[in-house]
C-alpha positions as CSV (number, residue, x, y, z in Angstrom):
1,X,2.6,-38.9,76.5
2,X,1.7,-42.3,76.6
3,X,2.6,-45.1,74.0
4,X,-0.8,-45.2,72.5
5,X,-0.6,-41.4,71.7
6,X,2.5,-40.8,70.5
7,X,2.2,-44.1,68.1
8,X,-0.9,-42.3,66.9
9,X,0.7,-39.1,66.6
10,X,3.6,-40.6,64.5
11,X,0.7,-42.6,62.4
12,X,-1.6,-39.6,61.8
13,X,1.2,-36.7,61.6
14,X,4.4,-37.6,60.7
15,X,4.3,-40.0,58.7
16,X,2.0,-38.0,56.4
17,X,4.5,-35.5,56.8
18,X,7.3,-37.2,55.9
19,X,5.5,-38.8,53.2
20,X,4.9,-35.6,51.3
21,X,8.4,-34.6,52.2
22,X,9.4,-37.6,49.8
23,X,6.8,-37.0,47.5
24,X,7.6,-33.7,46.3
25,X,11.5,-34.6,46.6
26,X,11.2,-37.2,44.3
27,X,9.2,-35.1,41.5
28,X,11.9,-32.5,41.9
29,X,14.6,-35.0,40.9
30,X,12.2,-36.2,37.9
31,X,11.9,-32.5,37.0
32,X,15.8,-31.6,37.1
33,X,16.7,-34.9,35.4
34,X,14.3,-33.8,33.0
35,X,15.4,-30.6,32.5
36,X,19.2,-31.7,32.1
37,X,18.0,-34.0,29.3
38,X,16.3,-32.0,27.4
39,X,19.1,-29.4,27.6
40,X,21.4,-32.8,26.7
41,X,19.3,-33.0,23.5
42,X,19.2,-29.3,22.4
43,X,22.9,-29.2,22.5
44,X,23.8,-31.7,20.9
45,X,21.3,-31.0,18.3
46,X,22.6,-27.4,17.9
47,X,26.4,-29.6,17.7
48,X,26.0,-32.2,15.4
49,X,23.7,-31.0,13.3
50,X,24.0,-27.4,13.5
51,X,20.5,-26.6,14.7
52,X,20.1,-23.4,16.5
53,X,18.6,-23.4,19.9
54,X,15.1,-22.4,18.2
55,X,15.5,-24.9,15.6
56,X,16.7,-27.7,18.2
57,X,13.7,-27.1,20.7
58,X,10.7,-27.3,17.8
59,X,12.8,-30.3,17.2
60,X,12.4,-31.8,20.6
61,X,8.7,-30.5,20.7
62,X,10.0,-27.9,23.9
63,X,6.3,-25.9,24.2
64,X,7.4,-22.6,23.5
65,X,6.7,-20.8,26.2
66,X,9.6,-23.2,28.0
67,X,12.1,-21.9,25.2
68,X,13.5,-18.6,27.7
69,X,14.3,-21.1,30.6
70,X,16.3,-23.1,28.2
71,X,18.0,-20.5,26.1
72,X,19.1,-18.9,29.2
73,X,20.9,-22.2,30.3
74,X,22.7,-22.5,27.3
């Protein structure tokens, strides 16, 4: 393959590739550092003020239909 196609073929396939790779790493990291903060928050609502996990999460503004994934990690 000469120099001229494989640059192009880096340019126009890989690097696209890779990009997206990145992409979608990085939102998983904003998504499970967002998950472990919120989880943060409901327990130490239900600890300090004695909230239950219900009461902590309408607190926090949690959407309910989010409440399961969060109960179960408690």
């Amino acid at each position: 393959m000469s120099n001229q196609l494989w640059d192009a073929y880096v340019r126009d396939y890989i690097v696209p590739k890779i990009e997206q790779r990145n992409a979608e790493r990085c939102e998983q990291a904003l998504m499970e550092g967002k998950n472990t903060e919120r989880l943060s928050s409901i327990k130490n609502l239900m600890q300090n003020l004695k909230f239950s996990a219900e009461k902590a999460m309408e607190a926090l503004s949690i959407p309910k239909s989010e409440w399961a994934r969060y109960k179960a990690m408690l």
